[in-house]
Backbone as numpy.savetxt, mean C-alpha at the origin, in Angstrom:
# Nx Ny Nz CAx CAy CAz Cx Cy Cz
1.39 -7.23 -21.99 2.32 -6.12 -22.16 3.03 -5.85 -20.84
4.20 -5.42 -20.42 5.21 -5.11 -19.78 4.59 -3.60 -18.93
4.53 -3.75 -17.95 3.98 -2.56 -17.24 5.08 -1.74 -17.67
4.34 -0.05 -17.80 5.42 1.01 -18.08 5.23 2.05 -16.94
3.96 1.59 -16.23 3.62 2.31 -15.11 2.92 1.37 -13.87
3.36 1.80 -12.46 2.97 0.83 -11.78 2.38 1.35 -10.19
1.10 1.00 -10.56 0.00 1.96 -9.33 0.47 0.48 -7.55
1.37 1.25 -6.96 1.74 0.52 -5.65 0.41 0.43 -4.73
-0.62 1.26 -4.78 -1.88 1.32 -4.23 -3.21 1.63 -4.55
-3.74 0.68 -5.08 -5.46 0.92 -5.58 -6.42 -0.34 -4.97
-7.68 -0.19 -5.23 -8.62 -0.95 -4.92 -9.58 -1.56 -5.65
-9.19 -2.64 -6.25 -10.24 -2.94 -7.37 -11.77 -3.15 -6.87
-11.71 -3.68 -5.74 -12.74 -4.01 -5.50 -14.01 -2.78 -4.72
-13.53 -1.40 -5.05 -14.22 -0.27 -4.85 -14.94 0.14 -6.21
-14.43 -0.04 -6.81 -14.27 0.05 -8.17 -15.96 -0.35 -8.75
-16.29 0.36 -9.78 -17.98 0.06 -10.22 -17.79 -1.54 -11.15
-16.43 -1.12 -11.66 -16.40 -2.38 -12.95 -14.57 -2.63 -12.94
-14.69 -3.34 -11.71 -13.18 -3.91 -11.45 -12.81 -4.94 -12.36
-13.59 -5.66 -13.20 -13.07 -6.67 -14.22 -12.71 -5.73 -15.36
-13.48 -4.96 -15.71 -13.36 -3.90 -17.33 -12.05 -3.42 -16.75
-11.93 -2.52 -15.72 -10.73 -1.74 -15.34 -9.75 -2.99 -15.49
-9.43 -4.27 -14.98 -8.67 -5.19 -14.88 -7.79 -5.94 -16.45
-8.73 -5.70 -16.83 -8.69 -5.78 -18.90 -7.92 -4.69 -18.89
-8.20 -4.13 -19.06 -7.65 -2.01 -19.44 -6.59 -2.33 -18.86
-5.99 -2.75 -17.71 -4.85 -2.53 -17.44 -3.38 -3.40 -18.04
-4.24 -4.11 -18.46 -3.36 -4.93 -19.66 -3.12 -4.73 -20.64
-3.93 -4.35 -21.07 -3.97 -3.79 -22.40 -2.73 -2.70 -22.64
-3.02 -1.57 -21.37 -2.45 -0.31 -21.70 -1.12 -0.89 -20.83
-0.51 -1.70 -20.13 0.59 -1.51 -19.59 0.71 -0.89 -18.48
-0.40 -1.28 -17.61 -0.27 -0.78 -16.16 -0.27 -1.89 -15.27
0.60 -1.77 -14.12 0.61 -2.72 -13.25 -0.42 -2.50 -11.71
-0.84 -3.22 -11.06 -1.13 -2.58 -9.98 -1.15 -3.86 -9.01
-0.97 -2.97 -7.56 -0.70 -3.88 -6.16 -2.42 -3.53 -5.62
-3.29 -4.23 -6.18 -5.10 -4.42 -5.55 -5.12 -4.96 -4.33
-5.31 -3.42 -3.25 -4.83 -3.87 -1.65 -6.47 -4.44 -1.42
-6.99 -5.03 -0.71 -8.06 -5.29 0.00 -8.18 -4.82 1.03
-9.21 -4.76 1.29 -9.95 -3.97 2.53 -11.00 -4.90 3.67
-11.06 -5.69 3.22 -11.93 -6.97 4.04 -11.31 -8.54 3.34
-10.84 -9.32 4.27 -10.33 -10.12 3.78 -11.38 -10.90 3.34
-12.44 -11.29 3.51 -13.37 -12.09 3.25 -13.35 -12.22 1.13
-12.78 -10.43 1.18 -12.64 -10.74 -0.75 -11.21 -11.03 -1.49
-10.90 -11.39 -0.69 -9.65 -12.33 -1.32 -9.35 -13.29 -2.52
-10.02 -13.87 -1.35 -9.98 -15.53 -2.63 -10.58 -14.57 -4.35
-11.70 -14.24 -4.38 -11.98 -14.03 -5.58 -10.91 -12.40 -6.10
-10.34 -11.89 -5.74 -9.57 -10.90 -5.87 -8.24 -11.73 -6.21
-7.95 -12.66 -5.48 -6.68 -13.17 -6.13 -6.95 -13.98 -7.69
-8.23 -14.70 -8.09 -8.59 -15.36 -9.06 -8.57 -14.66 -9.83
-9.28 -13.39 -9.90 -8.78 -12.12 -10.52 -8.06 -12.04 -11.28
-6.76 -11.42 -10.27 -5.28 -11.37 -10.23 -4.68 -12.73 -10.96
-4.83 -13.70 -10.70 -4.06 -14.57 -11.26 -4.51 -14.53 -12.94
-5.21 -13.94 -13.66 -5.55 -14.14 -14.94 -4.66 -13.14 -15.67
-4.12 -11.70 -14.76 -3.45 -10.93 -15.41 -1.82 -11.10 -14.85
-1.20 -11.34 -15.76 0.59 -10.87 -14.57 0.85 -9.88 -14.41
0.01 -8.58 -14.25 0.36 -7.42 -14.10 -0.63 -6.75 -13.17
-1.48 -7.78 -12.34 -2.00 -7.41 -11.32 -1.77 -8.57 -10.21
-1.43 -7.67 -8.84 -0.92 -8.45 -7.45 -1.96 -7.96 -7.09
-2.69 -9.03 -6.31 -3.72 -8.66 -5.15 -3.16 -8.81 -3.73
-3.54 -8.04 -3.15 -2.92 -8.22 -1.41 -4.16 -8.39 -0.36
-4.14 -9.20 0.34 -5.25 -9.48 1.40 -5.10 -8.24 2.62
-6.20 -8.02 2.87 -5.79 -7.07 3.54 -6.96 -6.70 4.78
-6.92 -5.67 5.65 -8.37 -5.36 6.72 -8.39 -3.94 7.02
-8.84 -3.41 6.20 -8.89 -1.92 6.42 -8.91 -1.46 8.12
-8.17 -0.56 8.55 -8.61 -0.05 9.99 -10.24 0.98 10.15
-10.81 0.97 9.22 -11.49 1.52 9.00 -12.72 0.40 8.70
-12.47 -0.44 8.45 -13.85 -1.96 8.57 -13.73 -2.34 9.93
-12.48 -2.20 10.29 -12.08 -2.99 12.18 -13.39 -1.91 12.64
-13.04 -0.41 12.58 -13.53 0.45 13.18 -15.06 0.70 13.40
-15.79 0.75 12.30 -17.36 0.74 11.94 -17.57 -0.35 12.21
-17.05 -1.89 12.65 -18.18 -2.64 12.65 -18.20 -3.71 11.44
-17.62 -3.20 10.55 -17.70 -4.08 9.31 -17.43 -5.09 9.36
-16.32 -5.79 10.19 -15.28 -6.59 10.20 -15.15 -6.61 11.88
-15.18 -8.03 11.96 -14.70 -8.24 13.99 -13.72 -9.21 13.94
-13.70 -9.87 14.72 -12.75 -11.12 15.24 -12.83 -12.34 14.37
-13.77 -12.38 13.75 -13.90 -13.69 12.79 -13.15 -13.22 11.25
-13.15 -11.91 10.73 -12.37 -10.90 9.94 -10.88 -10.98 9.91
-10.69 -10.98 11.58 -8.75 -10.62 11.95 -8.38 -12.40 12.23
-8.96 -12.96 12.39 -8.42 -14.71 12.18 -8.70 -15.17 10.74
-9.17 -14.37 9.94 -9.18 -14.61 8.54 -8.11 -14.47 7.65
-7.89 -12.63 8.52 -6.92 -12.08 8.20 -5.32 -12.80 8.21
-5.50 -13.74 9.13 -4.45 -14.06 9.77 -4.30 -15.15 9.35
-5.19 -16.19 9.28 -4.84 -17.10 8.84 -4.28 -17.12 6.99
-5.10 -16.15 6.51 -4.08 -16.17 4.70 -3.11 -15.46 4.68
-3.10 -14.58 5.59 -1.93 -13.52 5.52 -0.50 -14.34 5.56
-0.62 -15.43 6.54 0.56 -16.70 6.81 0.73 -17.40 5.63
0.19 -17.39 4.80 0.86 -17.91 3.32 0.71 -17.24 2.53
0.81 -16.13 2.50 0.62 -14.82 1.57 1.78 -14.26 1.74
2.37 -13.82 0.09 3.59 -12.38 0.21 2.71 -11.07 0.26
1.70 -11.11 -0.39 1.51 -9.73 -0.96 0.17 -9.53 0.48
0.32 -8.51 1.37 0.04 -7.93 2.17 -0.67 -6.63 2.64
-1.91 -6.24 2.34 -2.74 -4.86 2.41 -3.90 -4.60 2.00
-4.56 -3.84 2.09 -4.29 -2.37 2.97 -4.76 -2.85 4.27
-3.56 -2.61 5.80 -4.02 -2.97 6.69 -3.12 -1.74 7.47
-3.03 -1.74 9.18 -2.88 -0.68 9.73 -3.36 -0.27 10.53
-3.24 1.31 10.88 -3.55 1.85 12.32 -4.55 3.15 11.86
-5.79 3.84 12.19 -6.15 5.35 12.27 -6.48 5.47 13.63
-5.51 6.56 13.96 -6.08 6.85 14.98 -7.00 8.97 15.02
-7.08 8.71 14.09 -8.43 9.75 13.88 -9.40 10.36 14.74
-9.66 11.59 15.03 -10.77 11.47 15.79 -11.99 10.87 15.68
-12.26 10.68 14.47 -13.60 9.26 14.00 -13.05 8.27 14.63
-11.86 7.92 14.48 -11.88 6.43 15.36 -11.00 5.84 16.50
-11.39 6.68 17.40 -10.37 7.11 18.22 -10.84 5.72 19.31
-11.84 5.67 19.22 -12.93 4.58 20.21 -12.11 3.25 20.20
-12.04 3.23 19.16 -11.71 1.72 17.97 -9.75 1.65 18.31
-9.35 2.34 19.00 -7.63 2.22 19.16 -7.16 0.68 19.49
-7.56 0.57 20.85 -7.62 -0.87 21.50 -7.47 -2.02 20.15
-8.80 -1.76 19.94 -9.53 -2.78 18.58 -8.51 -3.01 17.84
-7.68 -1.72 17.10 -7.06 -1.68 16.01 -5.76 -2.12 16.38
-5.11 -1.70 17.56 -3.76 -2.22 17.64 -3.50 -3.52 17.90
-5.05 -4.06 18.30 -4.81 -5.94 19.05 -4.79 -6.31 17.57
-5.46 -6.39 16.36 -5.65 -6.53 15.42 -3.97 -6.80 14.47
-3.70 -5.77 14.62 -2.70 -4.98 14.05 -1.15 -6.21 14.54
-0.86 -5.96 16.08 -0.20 -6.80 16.70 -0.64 -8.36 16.48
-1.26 -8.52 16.33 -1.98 -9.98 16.08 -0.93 -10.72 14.17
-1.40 -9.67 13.88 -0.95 -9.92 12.14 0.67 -9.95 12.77
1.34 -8.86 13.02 2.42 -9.26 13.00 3.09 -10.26 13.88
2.83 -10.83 14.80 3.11 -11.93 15.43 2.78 -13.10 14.23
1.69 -13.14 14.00 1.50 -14.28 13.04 2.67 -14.22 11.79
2.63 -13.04 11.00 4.12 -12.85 10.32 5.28 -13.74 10.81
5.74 -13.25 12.14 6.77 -14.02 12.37 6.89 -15.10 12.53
5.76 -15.39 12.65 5.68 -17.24 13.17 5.72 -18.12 11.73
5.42 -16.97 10.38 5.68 -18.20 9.46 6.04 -16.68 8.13
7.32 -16.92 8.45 8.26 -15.88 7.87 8.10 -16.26 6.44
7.93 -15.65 5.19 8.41 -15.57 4.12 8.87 -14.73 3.39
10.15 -15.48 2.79 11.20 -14.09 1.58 10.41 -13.24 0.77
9.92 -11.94 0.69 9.66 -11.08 -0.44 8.48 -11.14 -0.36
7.82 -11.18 1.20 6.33 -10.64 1.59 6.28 -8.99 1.52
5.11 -8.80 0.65 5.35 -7.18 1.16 3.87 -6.60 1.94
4.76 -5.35 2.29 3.00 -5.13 3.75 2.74 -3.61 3.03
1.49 -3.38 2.76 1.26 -1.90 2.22 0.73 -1.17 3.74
0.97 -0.01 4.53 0.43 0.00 5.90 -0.22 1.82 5.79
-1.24 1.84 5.78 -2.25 2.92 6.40 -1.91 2.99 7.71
-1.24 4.85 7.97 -0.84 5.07 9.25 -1.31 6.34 9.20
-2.48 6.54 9.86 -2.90 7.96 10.21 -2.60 8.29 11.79
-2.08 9.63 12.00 -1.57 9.80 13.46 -1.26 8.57 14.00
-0.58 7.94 13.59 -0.75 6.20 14.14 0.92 5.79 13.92
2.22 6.69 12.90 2.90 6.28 12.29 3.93 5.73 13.20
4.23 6.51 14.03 4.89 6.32 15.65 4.23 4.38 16.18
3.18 4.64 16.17 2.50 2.83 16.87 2.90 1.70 15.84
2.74 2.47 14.73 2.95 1.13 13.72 4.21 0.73 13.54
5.30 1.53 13.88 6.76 1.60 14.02 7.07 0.58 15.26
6.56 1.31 15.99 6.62 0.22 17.50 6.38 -0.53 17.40
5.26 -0.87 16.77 4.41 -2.74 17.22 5.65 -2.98 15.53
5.80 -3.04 14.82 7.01 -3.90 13.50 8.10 -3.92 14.15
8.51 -2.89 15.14 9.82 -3.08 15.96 9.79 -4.31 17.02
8.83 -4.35 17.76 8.68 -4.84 19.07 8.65 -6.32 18.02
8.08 -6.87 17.38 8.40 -8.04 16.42 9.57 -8.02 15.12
10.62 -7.40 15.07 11.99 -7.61 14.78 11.50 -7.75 12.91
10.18 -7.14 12.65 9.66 -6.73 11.14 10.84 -5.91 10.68
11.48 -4.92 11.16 12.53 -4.08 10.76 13.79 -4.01 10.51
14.13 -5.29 11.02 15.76 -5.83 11.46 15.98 -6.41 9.45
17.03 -6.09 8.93 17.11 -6.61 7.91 17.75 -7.80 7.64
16.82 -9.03 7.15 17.48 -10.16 6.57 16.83 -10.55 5.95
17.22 -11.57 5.54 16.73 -11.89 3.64 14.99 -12.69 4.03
14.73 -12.47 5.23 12.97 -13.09 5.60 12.35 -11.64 5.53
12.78 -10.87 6.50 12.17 -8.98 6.51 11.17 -8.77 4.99
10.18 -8.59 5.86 9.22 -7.99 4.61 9.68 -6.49 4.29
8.96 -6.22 3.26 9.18 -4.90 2.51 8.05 -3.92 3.31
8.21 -2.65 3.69 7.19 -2.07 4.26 7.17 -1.06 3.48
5.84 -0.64 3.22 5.30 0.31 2.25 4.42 1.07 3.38
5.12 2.56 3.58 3.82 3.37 4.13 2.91 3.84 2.83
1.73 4.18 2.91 0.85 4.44 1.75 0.47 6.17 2.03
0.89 7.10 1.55 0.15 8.21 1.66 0.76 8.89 2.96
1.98 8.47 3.33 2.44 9.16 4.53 2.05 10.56 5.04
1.31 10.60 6.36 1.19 11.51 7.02 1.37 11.87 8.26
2.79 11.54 8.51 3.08 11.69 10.05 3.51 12.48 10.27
4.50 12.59 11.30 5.00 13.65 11.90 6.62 13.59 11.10
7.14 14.92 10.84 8.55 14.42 10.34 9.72 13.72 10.57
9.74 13.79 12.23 10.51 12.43 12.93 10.31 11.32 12.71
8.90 10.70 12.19 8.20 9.67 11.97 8.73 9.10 10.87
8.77 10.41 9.57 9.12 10.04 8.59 10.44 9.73 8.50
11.68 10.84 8.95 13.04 10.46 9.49 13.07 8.64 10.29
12.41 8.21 10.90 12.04 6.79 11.76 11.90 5.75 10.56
10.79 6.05 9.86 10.97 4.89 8.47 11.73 5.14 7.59
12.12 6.03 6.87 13.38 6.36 6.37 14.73 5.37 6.79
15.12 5.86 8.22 16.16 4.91 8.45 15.95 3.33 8.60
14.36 3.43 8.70 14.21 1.49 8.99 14.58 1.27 7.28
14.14 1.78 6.51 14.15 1.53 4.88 12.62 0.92 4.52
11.82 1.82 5.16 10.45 1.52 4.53 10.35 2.06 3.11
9.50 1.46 2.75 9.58 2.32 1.04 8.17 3.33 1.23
7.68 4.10 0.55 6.91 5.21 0.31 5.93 5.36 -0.89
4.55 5.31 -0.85 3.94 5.04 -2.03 3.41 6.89 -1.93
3.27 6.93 -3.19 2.76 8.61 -2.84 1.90 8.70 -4.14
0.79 9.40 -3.90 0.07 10.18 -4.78 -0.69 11.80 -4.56
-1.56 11.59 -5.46 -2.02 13.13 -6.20 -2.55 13.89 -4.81
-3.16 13.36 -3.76 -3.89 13.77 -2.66 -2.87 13.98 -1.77
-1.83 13.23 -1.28 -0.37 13.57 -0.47 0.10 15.08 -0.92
0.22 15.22 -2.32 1.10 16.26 -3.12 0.06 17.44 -3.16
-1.24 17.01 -2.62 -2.02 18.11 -2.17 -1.64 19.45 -1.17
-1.07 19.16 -0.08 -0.85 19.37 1.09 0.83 20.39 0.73
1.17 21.00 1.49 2.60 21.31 2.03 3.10 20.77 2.26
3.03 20.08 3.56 3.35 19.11 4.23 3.54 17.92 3.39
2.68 17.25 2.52 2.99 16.28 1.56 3.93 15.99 0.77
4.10 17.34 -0.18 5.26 18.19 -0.94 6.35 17.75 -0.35
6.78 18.34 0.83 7.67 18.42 1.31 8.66 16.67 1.60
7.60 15.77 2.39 7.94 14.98 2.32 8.30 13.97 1.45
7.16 14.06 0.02 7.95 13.82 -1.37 9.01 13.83 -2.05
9.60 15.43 -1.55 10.94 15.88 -1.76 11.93 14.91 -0.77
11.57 14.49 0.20 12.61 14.17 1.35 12.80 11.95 0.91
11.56 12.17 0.27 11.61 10.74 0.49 12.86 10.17 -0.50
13.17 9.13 0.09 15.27 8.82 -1.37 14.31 8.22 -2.50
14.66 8.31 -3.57 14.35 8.29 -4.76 14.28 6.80 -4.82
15.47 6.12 -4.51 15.38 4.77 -4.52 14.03 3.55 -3.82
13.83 4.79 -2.62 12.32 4.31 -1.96 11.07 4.65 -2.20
11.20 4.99 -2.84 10.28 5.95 -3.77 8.53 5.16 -4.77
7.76 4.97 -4.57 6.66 4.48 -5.46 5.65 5.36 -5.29
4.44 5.00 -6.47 3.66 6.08 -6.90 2.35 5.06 -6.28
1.36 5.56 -6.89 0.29 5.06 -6.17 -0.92 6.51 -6.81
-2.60 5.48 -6.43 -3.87 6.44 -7.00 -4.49 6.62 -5.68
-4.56 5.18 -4.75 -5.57 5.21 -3.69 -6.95 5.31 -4.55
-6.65 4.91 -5.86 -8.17 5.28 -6.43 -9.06 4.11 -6.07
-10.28 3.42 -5.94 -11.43 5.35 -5.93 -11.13 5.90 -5.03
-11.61 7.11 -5.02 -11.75 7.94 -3.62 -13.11 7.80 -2.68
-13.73 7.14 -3.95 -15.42 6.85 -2.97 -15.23 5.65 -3.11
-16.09 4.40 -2.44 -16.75 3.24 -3.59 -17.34 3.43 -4.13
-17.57 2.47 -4.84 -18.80 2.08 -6.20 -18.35 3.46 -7.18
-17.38 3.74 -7.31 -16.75 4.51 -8.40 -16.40 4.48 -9.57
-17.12 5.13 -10.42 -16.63 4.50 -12.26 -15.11 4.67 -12.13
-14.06 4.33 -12.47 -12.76 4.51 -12.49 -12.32 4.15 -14.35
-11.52 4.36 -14.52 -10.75 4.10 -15.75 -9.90 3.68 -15.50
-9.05 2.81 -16.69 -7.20 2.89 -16.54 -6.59 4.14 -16.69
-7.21 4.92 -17.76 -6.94 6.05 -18.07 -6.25 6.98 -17.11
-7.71 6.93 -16.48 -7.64 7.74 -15.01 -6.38 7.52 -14.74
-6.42 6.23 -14.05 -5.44 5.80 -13.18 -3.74 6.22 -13.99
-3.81 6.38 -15.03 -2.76 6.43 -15.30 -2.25 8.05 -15.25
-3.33 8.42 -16.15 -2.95 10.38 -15.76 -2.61 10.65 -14.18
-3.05 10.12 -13.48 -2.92 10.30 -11.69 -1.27 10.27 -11.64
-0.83 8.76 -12.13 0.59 7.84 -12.00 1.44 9.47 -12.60
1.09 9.85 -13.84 1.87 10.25 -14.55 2.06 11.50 -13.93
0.70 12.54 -12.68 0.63 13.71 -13.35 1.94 13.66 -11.66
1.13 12.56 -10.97 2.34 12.78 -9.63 3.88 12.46 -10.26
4.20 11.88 -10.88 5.78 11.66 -10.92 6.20 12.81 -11.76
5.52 13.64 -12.49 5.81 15.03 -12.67 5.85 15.96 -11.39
4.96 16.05 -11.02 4.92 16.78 -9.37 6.00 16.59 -8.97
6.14 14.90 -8.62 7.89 14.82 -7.68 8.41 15.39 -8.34
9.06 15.09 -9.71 10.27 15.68 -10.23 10.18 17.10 -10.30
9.54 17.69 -10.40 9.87 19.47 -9.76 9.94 19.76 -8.75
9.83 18.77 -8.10 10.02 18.68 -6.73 11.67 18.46 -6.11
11.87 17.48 -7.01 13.43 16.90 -6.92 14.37 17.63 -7.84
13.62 18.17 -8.44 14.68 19.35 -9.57 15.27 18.14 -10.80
14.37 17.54 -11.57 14.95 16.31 -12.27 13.71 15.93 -13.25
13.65 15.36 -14.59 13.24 15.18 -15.26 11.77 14.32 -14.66
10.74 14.49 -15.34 9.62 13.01 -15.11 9.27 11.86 -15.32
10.21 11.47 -16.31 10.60 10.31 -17.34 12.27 9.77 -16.56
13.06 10.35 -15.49 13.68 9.90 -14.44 12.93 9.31 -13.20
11.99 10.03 -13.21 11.24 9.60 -11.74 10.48 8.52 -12.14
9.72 8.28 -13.61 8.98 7.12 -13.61 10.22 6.04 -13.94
11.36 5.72 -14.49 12.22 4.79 -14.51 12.66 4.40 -13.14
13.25 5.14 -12.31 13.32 5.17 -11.31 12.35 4.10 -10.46
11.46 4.79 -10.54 9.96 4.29 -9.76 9.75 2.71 -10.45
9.59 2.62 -11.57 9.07 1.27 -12.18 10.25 0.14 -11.42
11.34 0.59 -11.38 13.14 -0.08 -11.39 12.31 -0.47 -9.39
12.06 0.33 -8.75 11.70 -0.21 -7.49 10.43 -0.65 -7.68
9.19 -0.26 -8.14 8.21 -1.46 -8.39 8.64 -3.10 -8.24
9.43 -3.14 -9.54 9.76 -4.48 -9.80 10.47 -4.87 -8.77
11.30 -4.61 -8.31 12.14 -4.74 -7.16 11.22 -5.52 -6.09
10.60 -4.53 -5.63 9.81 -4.55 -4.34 8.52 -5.89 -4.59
8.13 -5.87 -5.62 6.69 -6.60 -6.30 7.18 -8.11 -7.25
8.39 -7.98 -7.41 9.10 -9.13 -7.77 8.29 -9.39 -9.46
8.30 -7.83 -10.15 7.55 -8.01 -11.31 9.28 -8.80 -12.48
8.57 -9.14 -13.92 9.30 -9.66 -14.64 9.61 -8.98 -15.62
């Protein structure tokens, strides 16, 4: 079935029963971009993925596995080495958190590492999903300082996930033409709201970040009431129907995800 809704950020592999959820999403017409968090689960996350056309897996290294320990140097040459023949790109990035404030160094060599490798073996209609906590400013810099931003038909697609920066920050990707994944926990906030409202419609994607724990029972269900209840949120937000914002939204899915 033809996705009618399309989650730009989830995690199957948090998930209690990522194959059942993976079924369900076919069934019901949901698409999703399954970022990874340790590249080591790739390979079987893409095997996955390749059984449904309505699920993209993205390789990815959480800043948050760099950080604890989970993941070292044998992790970020993993990272690096599939990421170079890979379009689909995430969840990877910067926190600079007070939890992991230790881990900065760690995270930006990491971080800079991927995108150098990017450039060295460029491909059309790679996309990068990027976790930027207090970090949105660094992650701007290090995609700048490697010419990630400059537009030509190699330029990956940049997806901030859950934007929480500073509003200049957001004004900063805005004009690069990052796109914007947003959900139910963003639209939590004021501050979230607000930037929802600001983000252009055209850049615009939805997203669950579900689970919120691991090892989480999840549904499609779920996932879909989340999709649905945020693109209502935006649109009272934007002063405009919710059934505009999900056309809208699906019309850049495909775009961005190169769906059919």
């Amino acid at each position: 079935m033809e996705p009618r809704l399309f989650d730009a950020h989830c995690h199957l592999d948090l998930m209690t029963y990522p194959n059942a959820v993976a079924d369900e999403t076919a069934a019901k017409g949901l698409g999703i971009f399954d970022c990874g968090v340790d590249p080591r689960d790739f390979t079987a996350a893409k095997k996955r993925g390749s059984r449904y056309p309505n699920i993209i897996a993205g390789v990815g290294l959480h800043p948050w596995w760099l950080a604890d320990g989970r993941c070292g140097p044998a992790e970020v040459d993993l990272l690096c080495e599939v990421a170079a023949q890979e379009r689909y790109i995430g969840e990877v990035g910067l926190d600079f958190s007070a939890r992991f404030a230790e881990s900065e160094p760690l995270q930006i060599q990491a971080f800079d590492r991927l995108c150098d490798t990017l450039v060295q073996r460029s491909l059309a209609g790679r996309v990068i999903s990027i976790h930027a906590v207090r970090s949105a400013g660094t992650v701007l810099d290090i995609l700048e300082s490697h010419g990630l931003l400059i537009p030509n038909p190699d330029s990956p697609v940049i997806i901030f996930h859950w934007f929480s920066g500073t509003s200049d920050e957001l004004a900063r990707a805005r004009n690069a033409g990052c796109y914007f994944s947003v959900n139910e926990r963003m639209l939590a906030t004021k501050r979230g709201r607000e930037y929802a409202r600001q983000i252009p419609l055209d850049h615009l994607l939805l997203e669950t970040d579900a689970p919120t724990e691991p090892n989480t029972e999840t549904s499609t269900q779920s996932l879909i009431r989340s999709l649905a209840w945020t693109s209502e949120r935006i649109a009272s937000l934007k002063n405009c129907d919710a059934k505009h914002i999900e056309s809208e939204v699906l019309a850049n899915s495909r775009s961005v995800f190169g769906l059919r």
